[in-house]
C-alpha positions as CSV (number, residue, x, y, z in Angstrom):
1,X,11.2,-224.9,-25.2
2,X,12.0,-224.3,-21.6
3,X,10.9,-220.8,-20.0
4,X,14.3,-219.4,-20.4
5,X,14.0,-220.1,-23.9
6,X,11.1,-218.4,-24.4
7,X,12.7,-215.8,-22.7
8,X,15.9,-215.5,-24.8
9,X,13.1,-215.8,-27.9
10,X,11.1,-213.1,-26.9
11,X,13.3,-210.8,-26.5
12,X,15.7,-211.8,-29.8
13,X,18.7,-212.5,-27.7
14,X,21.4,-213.7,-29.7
15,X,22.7,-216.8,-28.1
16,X,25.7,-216.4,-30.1
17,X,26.5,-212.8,-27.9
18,X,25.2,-214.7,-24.3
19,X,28.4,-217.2,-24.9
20,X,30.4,-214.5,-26.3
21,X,30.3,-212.6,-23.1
22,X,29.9,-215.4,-20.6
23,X,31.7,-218.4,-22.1
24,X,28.8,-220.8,-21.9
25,X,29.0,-222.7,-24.8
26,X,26.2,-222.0,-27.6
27,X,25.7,-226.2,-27.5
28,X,24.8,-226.1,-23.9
29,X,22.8,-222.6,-24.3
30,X,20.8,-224.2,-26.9
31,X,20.1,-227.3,-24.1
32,X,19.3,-224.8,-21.5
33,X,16.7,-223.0,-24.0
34,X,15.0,-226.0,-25.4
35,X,15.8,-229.2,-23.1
36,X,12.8,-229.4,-20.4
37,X,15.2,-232.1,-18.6
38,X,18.7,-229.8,-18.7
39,X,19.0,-228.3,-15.4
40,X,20.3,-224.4,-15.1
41,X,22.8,-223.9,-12.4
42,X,22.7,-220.6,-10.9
43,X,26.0,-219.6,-11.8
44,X,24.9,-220.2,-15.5
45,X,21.5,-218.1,-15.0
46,X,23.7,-215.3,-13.3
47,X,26.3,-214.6,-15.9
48,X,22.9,-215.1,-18.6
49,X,21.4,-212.0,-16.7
50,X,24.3,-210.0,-16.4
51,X,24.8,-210.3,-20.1
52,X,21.4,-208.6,-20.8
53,X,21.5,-205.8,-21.2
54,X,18.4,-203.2,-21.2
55,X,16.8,-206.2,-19.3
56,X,14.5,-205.5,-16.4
57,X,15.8,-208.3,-13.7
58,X,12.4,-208.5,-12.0
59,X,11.2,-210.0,-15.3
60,X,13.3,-212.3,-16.4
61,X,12.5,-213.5,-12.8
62,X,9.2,-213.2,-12.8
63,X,9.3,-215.2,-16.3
64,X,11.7,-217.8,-16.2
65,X,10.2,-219.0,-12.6
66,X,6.8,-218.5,-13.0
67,X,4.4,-221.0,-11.3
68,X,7.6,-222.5,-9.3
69,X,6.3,-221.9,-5.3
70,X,7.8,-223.1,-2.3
71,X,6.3,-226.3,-0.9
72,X,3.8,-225.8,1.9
73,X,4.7,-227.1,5.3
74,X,2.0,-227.2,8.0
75,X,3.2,-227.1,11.4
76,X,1.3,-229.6,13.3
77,X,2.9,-229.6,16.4
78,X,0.3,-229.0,19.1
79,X,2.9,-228.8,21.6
80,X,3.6,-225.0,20.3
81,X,1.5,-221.7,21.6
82,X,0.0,-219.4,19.3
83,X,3.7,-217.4,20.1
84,X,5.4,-220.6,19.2
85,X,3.3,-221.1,16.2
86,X,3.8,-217.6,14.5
87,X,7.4,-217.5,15.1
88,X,8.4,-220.9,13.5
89,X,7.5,-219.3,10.3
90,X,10.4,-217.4,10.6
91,X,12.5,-219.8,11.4
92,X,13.9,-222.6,9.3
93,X,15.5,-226.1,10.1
94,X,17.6,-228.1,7.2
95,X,15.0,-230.0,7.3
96,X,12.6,-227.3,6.3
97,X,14.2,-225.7,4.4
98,X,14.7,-228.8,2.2
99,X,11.6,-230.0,2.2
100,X,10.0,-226.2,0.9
101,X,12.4,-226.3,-2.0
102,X,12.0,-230.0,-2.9
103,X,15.4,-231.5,-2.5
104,X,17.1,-234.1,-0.2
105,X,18.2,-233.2,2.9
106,X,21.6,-234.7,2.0
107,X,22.1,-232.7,-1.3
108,X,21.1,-229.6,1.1
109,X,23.8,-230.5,3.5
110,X,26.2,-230.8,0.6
111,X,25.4,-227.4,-0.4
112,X,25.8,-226.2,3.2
113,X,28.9,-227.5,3.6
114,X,31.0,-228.7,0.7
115,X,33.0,-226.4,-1.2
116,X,32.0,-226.0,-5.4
117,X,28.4,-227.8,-5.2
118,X,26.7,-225.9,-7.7
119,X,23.3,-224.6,-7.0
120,X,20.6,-224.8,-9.4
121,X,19.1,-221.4,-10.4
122,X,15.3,-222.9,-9.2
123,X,16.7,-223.4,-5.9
124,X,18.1,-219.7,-5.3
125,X,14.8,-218.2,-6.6
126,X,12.8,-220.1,-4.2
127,X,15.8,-219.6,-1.3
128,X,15.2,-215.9,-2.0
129,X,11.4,-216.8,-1.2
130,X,12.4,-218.2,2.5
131,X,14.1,-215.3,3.2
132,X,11.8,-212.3,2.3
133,X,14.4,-211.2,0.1
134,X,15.0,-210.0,-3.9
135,X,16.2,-212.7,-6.3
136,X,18.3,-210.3,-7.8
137,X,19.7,-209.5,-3.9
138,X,20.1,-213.0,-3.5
139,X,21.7,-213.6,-6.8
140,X,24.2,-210.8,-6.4
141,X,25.5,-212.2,-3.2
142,X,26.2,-215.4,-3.8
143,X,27.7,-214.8,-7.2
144,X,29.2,-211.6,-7.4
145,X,32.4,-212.7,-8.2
146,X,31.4,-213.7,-11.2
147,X,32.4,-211.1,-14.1
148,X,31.1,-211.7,-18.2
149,X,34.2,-212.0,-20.4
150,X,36.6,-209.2,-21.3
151,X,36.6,-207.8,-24.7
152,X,39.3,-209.4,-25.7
153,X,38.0,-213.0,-24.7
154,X,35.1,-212.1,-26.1
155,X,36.5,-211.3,-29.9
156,X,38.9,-214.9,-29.0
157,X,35.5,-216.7,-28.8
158,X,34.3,-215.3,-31.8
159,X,37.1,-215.5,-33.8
160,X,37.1,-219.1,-32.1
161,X,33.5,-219.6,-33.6
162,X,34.4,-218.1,-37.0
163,X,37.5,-220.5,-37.8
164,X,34.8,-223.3,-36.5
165,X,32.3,-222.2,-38.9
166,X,35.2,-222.0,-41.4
167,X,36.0,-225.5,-41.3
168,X,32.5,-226.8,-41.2
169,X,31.9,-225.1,-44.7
């Protein structure tokens, strides 16, 4: 079972309600809860928090991302002054930036630059980490525009659901 999983587990969320209200299918739920190898985008893990309700952000942070820490870079250039050496901790290159969240370069250009590349949810948790900032903060701004469903898509997917069921039986 993967941490979010254990997450939905622990605190009896009905996967059935999380696709009801986001539209992520209950088959690709049930990957994202048990599948170590099925990757969670970050638009997928937003709309997942925003349809918890009475669910304490911090912790399904805190949870889900536990034990993942940015890679450590040691700055070895002697060329810098103590000045120099302080402030590039501040400062980030691509290059950096890639190598403390474990990707390739490329795929962090691609992000960068290109239009609907889909972040994974591991990568804006430890982003929020190079910045100094909230997950949540982060989250919010890069995916604000995201909304859960309306009501009334809501009772289509379950109605939806319930003629599936139907025919199954």
């Amino acid at each position: 079972m993967t941490p979010l999983g254990k997450f939905l587990q622990k605190n009896s969320v009905n996967k059935a309600d999380v696709y009801y209200k986001t539209g992520i299918d209950e088959s690709r739920l049930s990957l994202l809860s048990n599948d170590e190898n099925t990757l969670l985008y970050a638009d997928e893990f937003y709309l997942i928090t925003l349809s918890l309700e009475d669910v304490d952000l911090t912790t399904i942070y805190d949870e889900v991302f536990a034990g993942l820490e940015l890679k450590e870079i040691k700055n070895t250039d002697k060329r810098l002054s103590d000045f120099g050496q302080y402030l590039s901790e501040f400062t980030h290159s691509k290059q950096e930036i890639a190598i403390k969240l474990d990707i390739k370069q490329s795929r962090l250009s691609k992000l960068i630059n290109e239009q609907g590349k889909r972040l994974y949810a591991h990568e804006v948790y430890l982003i929020s980490k190079i910045i100094n900032k909230q997950p949540t903060e982060v989250f919010k701004k890069l995916y604000a525009h995201l909304e859960l469903n309306s009501i009334e898509k809501q009772n289509e997917l379950k109605e939806k659901a319930r003629q599936a069921r139907a025919l199954r039986a």
